[in-house]
Backbone as JSON, one array per atom type, in Angstrom:
{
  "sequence": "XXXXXXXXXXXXXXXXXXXXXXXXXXXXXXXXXXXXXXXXXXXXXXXXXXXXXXXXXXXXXXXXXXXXXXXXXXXXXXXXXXXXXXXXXXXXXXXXXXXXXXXXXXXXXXXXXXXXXXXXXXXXXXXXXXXXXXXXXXXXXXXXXXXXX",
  "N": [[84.21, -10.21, 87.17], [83.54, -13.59, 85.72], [81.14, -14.97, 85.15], [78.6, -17.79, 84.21], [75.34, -18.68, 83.77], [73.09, -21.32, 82.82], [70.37, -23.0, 81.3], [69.07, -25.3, 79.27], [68.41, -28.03, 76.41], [70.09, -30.55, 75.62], [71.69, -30.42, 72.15], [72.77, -31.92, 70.95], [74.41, -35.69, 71.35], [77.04, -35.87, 73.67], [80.43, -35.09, 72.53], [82.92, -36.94, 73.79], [86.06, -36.84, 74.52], [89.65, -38.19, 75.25], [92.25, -36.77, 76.56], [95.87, -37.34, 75.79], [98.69, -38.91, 77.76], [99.73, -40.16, 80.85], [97.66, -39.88, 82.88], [94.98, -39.48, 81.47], [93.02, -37.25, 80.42], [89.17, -36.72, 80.78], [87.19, -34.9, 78.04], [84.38, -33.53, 77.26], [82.39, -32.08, 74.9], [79.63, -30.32, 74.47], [76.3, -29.06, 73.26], [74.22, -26.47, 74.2], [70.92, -25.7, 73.42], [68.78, -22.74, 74.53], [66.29, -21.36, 75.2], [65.04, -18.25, 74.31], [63.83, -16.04, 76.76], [62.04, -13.92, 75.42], [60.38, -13.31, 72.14], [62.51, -12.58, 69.7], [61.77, -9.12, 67.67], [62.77, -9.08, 64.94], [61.82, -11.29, 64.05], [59.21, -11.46, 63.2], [57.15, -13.49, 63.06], [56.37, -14.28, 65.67], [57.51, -16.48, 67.24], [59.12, -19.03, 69.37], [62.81, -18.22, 70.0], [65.71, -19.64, 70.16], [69.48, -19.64, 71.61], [72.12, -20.9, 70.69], [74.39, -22.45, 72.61], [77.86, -23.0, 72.97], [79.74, -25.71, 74.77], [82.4, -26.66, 77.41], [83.34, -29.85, 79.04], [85.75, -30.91, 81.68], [87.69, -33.3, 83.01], [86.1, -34.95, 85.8], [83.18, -34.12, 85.28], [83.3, -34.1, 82.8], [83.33, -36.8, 82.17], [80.85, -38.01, 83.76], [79.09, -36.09, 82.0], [79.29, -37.73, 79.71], [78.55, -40.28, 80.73], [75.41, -40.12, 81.25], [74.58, -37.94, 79.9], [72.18, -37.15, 77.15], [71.05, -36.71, 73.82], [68.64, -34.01, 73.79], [68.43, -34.17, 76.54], [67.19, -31.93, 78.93], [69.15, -29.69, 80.46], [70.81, -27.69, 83.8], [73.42, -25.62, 83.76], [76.25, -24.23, 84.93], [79.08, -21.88, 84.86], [81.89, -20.31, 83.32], [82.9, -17.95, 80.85], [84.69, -18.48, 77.67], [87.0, -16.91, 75.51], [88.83, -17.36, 72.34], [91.0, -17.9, 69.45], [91.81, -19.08, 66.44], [93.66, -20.08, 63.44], [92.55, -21.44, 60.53], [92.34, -23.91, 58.1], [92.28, -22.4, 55.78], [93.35, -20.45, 55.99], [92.42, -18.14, 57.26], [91.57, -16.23, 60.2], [89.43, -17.75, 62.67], [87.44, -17.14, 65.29], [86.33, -18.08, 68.73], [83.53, -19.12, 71.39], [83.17, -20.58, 74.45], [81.55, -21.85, 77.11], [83.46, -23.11, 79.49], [82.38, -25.1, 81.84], [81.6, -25.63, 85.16], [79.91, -26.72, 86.97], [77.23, -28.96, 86.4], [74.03, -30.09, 86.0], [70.95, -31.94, 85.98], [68.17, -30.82, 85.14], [65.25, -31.2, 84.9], [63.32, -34.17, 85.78], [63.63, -37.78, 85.36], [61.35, -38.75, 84.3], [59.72, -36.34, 83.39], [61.16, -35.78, 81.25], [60.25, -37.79, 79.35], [57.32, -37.29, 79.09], [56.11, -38.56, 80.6], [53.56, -37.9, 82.05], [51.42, -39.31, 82.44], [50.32, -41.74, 83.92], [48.86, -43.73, 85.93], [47.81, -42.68, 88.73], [48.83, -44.46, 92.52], [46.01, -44.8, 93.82], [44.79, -45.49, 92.17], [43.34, -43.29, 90.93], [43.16, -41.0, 88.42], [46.56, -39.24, 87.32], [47.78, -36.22, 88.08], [48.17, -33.94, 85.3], [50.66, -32.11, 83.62], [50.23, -28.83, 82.95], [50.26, -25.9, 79.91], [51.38, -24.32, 81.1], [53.54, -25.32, 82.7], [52.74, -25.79, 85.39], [51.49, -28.3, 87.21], [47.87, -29.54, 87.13], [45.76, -29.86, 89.46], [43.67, -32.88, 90.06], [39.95, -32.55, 90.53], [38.42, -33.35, 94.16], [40.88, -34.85, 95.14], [41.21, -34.06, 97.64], [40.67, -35.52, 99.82], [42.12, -37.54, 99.57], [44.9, -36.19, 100.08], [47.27, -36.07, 102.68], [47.05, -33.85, 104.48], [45.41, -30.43, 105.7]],
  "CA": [[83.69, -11.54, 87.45], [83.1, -13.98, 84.14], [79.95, -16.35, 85.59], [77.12, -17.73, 83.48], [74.42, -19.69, 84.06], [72.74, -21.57, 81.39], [69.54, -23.86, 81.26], [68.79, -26.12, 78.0], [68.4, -29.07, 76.15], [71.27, -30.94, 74.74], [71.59, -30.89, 70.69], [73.0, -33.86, 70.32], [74.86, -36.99, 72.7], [78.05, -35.04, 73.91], [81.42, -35.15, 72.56], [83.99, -37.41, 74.54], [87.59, -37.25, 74.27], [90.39, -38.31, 76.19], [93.63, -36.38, 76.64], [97.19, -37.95, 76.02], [99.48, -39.43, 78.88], [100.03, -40.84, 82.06], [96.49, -39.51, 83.46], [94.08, -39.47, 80.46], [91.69, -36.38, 80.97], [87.83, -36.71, 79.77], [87.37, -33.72, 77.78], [83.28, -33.08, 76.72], [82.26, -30.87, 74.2], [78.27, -30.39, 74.36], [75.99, -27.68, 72.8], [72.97, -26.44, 74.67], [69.67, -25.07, 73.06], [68.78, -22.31, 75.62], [65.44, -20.49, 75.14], [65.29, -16.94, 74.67], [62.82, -15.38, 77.42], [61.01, -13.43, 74.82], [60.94, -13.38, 70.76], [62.84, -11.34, 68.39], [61.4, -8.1, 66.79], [62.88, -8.54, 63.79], [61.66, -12.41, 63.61], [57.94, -11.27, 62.88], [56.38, -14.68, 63.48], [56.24, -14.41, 67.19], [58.05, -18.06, 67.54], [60.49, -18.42, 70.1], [64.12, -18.66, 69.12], [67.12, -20.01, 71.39], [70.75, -19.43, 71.55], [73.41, -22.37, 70.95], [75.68, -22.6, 73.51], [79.14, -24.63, 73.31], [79.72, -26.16, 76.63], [83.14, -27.95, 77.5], [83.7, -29.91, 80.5], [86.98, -31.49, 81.92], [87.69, -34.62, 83.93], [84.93, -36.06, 86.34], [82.28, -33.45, 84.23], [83.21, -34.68, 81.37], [83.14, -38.22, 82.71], [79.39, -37.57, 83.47], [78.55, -35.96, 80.46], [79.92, -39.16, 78.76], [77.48, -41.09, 81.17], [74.02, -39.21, 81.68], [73.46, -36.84, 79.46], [72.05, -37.56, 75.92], [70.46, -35.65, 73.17], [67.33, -33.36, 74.36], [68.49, -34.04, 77.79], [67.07, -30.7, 79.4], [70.51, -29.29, 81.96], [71.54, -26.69, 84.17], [74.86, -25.61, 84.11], [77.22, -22.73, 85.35], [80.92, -22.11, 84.74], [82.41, -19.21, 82.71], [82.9, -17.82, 78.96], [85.9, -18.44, 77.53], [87.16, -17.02, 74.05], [89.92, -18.15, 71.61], [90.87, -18.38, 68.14], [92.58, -19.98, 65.67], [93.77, -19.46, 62.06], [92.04, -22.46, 59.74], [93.37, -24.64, 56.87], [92.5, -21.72, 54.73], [94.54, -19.18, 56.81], [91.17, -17.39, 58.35], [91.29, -16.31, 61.6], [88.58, -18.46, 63.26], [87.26, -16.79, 67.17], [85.61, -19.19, 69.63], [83.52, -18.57, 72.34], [82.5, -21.48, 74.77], [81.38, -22.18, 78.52], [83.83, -24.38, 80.55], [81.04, -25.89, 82.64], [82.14, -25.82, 86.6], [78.74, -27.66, 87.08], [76.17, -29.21, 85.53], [72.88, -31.24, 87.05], [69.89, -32.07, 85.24], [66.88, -29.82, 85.1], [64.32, -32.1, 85.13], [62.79, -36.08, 86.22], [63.57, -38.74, 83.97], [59.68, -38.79, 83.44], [59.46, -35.54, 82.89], [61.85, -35.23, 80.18], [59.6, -38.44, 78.47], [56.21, -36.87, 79.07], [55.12, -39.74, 81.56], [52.41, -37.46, 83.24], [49.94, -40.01, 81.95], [50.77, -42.8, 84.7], [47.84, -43.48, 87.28], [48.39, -42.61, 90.88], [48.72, -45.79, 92.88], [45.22, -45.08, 94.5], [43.74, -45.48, 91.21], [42.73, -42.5, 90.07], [44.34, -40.23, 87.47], [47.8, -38.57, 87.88], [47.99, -34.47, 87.77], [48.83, -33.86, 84.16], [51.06, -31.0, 83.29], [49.68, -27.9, 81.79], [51.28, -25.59, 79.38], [52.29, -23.3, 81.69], [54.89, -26.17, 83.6], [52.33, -26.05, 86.93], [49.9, -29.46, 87.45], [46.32, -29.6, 87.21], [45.29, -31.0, 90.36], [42.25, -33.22, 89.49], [38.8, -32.71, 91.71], [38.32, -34.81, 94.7], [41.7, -35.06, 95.41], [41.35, -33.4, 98.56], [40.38, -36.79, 100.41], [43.57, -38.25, 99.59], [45.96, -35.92, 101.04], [47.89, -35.89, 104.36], [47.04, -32.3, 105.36], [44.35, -29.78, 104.9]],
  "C": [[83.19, -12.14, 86.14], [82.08, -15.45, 85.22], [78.94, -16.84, 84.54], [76.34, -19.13, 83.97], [73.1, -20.28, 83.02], [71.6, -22.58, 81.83], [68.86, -24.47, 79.84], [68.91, -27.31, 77.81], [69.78, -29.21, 74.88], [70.92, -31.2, 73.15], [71.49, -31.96, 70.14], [74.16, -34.75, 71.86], [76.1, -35.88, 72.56], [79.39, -36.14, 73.59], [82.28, -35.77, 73.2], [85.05, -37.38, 74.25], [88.67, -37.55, 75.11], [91.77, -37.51, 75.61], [94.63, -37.32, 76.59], [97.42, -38.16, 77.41], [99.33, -40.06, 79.71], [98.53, -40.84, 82.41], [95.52, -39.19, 82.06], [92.75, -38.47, 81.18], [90.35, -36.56, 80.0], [87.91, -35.4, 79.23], [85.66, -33.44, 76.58], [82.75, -32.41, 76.43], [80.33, -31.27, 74.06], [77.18, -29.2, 73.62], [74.65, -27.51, 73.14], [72.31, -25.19, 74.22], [69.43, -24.21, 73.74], [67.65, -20.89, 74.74], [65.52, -19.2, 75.48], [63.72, -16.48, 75.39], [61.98, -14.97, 75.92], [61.74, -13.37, 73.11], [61.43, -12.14, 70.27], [61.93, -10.56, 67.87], [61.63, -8.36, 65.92], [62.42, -10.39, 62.86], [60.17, -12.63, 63.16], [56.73, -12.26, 62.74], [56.06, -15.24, 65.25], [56.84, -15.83, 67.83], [59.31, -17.76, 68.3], [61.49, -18.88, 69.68], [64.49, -19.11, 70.6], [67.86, -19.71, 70.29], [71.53, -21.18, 71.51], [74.13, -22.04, 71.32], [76.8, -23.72, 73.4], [79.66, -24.26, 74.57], [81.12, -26.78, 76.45], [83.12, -28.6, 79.23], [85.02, -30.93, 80.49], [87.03, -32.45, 83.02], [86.34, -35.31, 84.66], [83.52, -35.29, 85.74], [81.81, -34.07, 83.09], [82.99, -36.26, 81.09], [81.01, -38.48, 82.63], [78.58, -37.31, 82.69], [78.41, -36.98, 79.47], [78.75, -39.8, 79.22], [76.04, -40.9, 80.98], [73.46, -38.6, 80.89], [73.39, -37.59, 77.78], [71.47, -36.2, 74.93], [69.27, -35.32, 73.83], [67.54, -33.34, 75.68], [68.36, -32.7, 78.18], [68.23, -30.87, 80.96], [70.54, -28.23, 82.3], [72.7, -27.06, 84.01], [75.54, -24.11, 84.08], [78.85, -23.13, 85.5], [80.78, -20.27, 83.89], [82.93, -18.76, 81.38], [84.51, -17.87, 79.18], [86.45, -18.15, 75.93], [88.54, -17.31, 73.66], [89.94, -17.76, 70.6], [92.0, -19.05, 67.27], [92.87, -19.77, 63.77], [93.46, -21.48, 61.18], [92.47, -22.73, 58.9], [92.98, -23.83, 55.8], [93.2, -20.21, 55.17], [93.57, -17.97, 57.16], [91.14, -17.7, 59.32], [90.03, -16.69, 61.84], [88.26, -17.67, 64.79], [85.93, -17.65, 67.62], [85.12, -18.12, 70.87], [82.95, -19.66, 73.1], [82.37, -20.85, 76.48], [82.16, -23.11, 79.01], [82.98, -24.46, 81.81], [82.43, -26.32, 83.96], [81.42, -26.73, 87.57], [77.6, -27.7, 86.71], [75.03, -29.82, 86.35], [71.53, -31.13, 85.8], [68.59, -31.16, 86.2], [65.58, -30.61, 85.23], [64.67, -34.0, 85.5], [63.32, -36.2, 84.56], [62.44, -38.77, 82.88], [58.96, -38.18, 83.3], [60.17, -35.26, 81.52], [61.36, -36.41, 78.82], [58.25, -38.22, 78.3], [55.6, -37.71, 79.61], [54.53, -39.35, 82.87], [51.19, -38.62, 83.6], [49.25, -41.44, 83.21], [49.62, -42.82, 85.68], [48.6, -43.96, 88.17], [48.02, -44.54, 90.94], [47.24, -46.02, 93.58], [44.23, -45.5, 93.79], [42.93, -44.47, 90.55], [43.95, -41.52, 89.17], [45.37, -39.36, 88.4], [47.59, -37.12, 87.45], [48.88, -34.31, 86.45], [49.83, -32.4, 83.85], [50.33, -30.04, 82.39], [50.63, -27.15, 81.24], [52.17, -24.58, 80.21], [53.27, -24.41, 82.77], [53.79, -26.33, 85.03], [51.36, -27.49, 86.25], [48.76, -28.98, 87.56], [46.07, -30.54, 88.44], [43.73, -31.49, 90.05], [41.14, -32.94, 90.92], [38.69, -33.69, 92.6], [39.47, -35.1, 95.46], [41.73, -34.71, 96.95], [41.45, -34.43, 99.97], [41.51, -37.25, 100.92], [44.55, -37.55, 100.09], [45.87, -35.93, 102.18], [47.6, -35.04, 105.25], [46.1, -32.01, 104.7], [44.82, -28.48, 105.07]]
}
């Protein structure tokens, strides 16, 4: 079974190309950032690294990609490795290894991926800010205002 499943932020705006002929295929080349759970041993600054992933996607994917996604855009996506290679204009074998992306979706809100925690609720009091660990701070008080207890 060749599966993977990938979660990151886009490098940069993705690649578009169209295929020759009759039917013109999109064909989007993307490269996603993808945090490594825990740091390197041998990186001795405790900072976390990521992996760069090259992504392609093909027809209504790649259509999408074209539309939606931009640089930093944080994505899921799952599809399957695919390697290759190629001999280069100096006659070195070249080997590839990418993801053809089977599907993609965004990982986060719009106004999460701009940091617009800051926004007051509509009742007037402050909005639940994100902490570093990804959960909300629910503010005191709040308890009033919800639906349920």
């Amino acid at each position: 079974m060749n599966k993977v499943i990938l979660m990151g932020r886009l490098t940069r705006d993705p690649d578009v190309r169209y295929s020759q002929g009759e039917n013109p295929l999109a064909i989007a080349r993307y490269t996603l950032a993808v945090d490594r759970r825990f740091a390197r041993r041998d990186s001795g600054d405790g900072q976390q690294t990521a992996d760069f992933i090259s992504c392609k996607a093909f027809g209504k994917a790649g259509e999408f990609a074209e539309k939606y996604f931009h640089k930093g855009t944080k994505i899921c996506v799952t599809g399957r490795i695919e390697t290759g290679s190629y001999t280069n204009k100096d006659g070195v074998k070249v080997y590839t290894t990418e993801v053809v992306v089977e599907d993609q979706e965004f990982a986060e809100s719009k106004n999460s991926s701009q940091g617009d925690f800051s926004q007051p609720a509509s009742s007037g009091s402050a909005a639940p800010v994100a902490a570093a660990d990804g959960f909300m701070n629910i503010p005191d008080g709040i308890d009033e205002e919800l639906p349920f207890n």
